[in-house]
N, C-alpha and C positions, 0 to 999 in steps of 0.2 A: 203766414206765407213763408214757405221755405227760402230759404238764400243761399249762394252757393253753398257756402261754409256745410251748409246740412246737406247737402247734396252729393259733397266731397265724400270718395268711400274712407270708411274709418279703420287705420290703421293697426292692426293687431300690433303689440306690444311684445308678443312672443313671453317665453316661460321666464321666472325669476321665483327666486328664492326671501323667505322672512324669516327667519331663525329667533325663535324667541326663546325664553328659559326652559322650560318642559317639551317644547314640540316646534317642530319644522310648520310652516306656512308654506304650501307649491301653490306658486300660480301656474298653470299649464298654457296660459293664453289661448286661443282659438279652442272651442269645444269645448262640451259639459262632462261635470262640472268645471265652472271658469277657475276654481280651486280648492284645495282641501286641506286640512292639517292634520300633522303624522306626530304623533308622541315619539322623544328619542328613543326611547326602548325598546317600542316595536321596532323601529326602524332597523334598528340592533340587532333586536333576535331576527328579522326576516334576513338578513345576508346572507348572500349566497356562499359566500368563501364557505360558509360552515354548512358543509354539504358533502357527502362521503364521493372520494373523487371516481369512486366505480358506480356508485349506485345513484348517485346523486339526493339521497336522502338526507333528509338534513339532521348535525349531529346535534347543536346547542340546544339545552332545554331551556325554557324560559326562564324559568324560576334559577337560571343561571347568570342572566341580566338583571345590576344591579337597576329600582326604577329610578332613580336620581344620576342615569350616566347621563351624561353631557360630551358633545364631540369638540377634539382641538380646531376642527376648521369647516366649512362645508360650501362645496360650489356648483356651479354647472361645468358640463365640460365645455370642450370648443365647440362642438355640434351643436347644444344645449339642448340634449336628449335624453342628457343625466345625469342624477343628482350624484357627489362624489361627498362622502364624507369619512371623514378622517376623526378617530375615537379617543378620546381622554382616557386609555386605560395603560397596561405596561405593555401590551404588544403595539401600540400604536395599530390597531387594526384598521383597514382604509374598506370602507364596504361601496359598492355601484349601486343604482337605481335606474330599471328605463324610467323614464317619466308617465308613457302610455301604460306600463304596469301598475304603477303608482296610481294610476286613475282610474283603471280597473277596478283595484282592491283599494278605494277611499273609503273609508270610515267614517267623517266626519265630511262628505263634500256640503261644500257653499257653507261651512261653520262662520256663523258672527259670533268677535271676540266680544266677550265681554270684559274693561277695564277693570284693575283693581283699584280701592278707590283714593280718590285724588288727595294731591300734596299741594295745592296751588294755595299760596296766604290770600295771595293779590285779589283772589274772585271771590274771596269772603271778610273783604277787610272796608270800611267807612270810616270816612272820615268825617267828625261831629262837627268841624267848622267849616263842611260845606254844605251842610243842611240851613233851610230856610227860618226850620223851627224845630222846636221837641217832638212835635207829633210828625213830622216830616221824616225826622229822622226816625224814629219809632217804626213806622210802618215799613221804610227802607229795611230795618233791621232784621222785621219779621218778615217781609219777603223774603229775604236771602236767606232765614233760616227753612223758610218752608221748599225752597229751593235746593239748598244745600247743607241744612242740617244748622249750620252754626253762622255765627256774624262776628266778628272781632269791629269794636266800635274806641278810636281812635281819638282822646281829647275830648270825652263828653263833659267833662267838668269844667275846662278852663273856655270850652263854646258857651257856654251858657253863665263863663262869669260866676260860679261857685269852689269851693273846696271840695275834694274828694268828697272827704264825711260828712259834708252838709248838700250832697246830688245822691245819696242813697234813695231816700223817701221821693222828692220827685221824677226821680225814675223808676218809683215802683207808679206814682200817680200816672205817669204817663204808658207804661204796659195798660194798668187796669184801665187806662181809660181806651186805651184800644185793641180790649175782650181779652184780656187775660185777669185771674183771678192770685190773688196771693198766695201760699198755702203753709200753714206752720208743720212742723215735724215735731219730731221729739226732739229735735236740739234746740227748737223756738220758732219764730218768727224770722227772723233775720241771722244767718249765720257770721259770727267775726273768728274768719281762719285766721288766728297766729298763735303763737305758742306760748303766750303769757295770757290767754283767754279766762276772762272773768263773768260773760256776760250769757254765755250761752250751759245748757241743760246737757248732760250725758256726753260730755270733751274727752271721752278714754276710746278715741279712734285717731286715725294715721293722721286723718284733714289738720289735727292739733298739734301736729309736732313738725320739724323742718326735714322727718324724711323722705324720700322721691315715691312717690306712689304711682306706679303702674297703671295702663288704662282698664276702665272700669266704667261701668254704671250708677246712676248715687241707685238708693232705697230698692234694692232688686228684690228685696226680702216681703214689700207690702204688694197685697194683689195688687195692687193697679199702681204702678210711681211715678211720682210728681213728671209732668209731659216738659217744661222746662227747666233750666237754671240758667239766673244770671251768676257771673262772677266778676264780679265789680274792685279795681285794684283800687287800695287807701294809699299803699306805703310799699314801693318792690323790696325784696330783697337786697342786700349787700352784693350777694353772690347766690345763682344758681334760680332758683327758683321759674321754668322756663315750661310752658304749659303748650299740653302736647293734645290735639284729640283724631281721632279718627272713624270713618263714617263708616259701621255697620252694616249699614242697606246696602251701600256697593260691595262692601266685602263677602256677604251672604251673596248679594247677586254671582259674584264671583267664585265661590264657591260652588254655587249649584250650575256654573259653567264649565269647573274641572275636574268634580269628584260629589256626584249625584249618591253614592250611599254617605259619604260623611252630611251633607246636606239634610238629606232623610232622618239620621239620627239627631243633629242640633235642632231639627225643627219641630220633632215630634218626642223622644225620650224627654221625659222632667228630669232633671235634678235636683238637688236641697241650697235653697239657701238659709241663710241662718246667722241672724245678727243676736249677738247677745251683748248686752253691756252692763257696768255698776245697777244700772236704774230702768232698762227696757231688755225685751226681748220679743223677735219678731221669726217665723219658718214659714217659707214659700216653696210650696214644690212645684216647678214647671220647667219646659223647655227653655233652653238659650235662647232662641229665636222663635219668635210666632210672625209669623207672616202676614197674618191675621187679627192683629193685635186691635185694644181699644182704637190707637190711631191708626190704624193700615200696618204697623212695623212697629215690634218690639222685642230689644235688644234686652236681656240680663244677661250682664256679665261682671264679674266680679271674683277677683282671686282668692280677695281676704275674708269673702262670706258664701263661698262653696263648702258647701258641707258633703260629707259620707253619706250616699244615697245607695238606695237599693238597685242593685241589678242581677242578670246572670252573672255566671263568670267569661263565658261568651260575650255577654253583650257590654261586659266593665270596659274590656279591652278596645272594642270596637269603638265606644265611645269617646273613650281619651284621643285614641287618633284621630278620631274627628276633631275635637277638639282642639287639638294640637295642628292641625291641619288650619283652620283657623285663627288658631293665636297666631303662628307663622305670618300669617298677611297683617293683622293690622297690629302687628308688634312690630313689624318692616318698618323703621325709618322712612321710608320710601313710598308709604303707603299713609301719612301723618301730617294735618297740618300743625308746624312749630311756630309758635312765638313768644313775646315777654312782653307781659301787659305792666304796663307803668303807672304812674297815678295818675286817677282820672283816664283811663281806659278800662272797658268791660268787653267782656263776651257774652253772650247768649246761646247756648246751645241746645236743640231737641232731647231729652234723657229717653227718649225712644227711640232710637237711631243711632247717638255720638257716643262714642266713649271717649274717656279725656283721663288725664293724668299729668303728672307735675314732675322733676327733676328735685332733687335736694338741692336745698338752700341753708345760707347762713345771713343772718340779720336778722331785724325785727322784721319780717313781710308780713303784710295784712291785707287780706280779702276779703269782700263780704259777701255771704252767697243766698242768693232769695228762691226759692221755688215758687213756680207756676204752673195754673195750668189753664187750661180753656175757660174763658164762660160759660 
């Protein structure tokens, strides 16, 4: 049944402006499209000022607007009939817009933003003493990663009343016992990240020293890699050591929302990876990104095992900017969840989806890291 409330005519809202970093958001209010969003550039090169005062043709060439201008200010006027914006460059150039122009010539009407992806600790974060049980918490864990990629799990050792290094093994019992399988590498069974490492196979990689390492994917080098990792803390660091990761699938989403050829190229060009060490060596040629992956989405990325791959000389270039295009977002602070796992706190995170990375440190810090993957 209707009620008045739904009965009442509904108030147009009239036009308003969303200024985001690369492009203008116009709501027009009344009439389609209800809005659209303008890249600053165009918006740049369409003023009018720059139009020959006899002929009215217009003088600027495009390729004359830099694409990363950004304006000092931008409003409605008092009529709010049109857009006024005012230009970050040396002339302070101030350009007009009707608004019904603007809607005329929309580009992108009715666009849905897609976000870059999330920073939030709080929607990935559990705490082990308020679970019922291990497998309680467990399953809490792995929803949130199938969710959201990752789970940062808060006091799993002192919930269950053990020491750090004696909750390694039953919390591998407890994964496996809810469908995930163990899986050894070439550095063993169980990795112990610290830098006085005695127990682990093939230690002449960055994980063994206290430098800050970059986000990255582990094993980008085997066809298929490991689909989890725990990393489980024994011992923090003194100082530093402060673990950073960021979610790929919204970044790729986000990418193929602002720049459809670099998309194109990350998701289809292979490139080389290529691990070599004292005692292994491993080469994968594929895409950054498959969309298509064993699990729905799979991310290789990694700076320290890109290797010199074949291309044109056309297509070397094109590539990097895409990829640069890329690192740009989930190298963003802004685009990363940060924390500092303590003893007796772990993470788990998707190695098809997350990329993660660490800060320098000084002290002894010790992590131990396990791979999984499905049953």
């Amino acid at each position: 049944m209707l009620t008045p409330l739904d009965l009442a005519p509904r108030l147009d809202p009239g036009p308003s402006l969303a200024p985001h970093e690369g492009w203008l958001r116009v709501h027009f209010g009344a009439g389609s499209p209800s809005h659209a969003d303008f890249h600053w550039f165009w918006l740049r090169h369409q003023c009018d000022v720059d139009r020959h005062p006899s002929t009215g043709e217009r003088t600027l060439d495009a390729s004359e607007v830099p694409l990363g201008i950004r304006p000092r200010s931008v409003h409605l006027d008092e009529q709010r009939r049109r857009v006024l914006v005012t230009w970050e460059e040396p002339s302070g150039r101030q350009s007009s817009y009707d608004l019904e122009w603007l809607r005329a010539h929309a580009y992108a009407p009715g666009r849905v933003e897609v976000p870059p992806p999330p920073a939030s600790l709080a929607r990935v974060t559990l705490d082990a003493g308020r679970s019922e049980s291990v497998s309680a918490l467990v399953d809490a864990c792995l929803a949130r990663v199938r969710d959201e990629g990752l789970c940062v799990v808060r006091g799993s050792s002192a919930a269950w009343g053990r020491s750090p290094e004696d909750d390694t093994e039953p919390l591998i019992e407890a994964f496996s016992a809810a469908g995930l399988s163990i899986i050894g590498t070439h550095f063993g069974r169980v990795e112990d990240l610290r830098t006085d490492n005695t127990t682990n196979e093939n230690t002449d990689q960055l994980g063994y020293t206290d430098a800050g390492i970059d986000l990255h994917t582990d094993q980008p080098f085997l066809d298929v890699p490991p689909r989890y990792q725990l990393l489980q803390c024994i011992r923090a660091a003194d100082a530093g050591g402060e673990s950073f990761l960021c979610d790929a699938l919204a970044a790729a989403r986000y990418v193929a929302s602002i720049d459809a050829p670099a998309f194109e190229r990350l998701t289809t060009f292979p490139v080389r990876f290529h691990r070599k060490q004292k005692s292994f060596e491993r080469i994968v040629d594929a895409p950054l990104l498959t969309m298509e992956g064993p699990s729905g989405f799979l991310v290789r990325y990694s700076y320290f095992t890109l290797a010199p791959f074949l291309a044109s000389f056309a297509e070397m270039e094109a590539w990097y900017a895409a990829y640069a295009r890329f690192a740009a977002i989930v190298r963003d602070p802004r685009h990363q969840v940060r924390f500092q796992l303590e003893p007796g706190d772990f993470v788990l995170y998707d190695n098809h989806r997350m990329l993660h990375g660490r800060t320098a440190f000084s002290g002894a810090r010790w992590l131990r890291g396990i791979y999984f993957d499905q049953k």
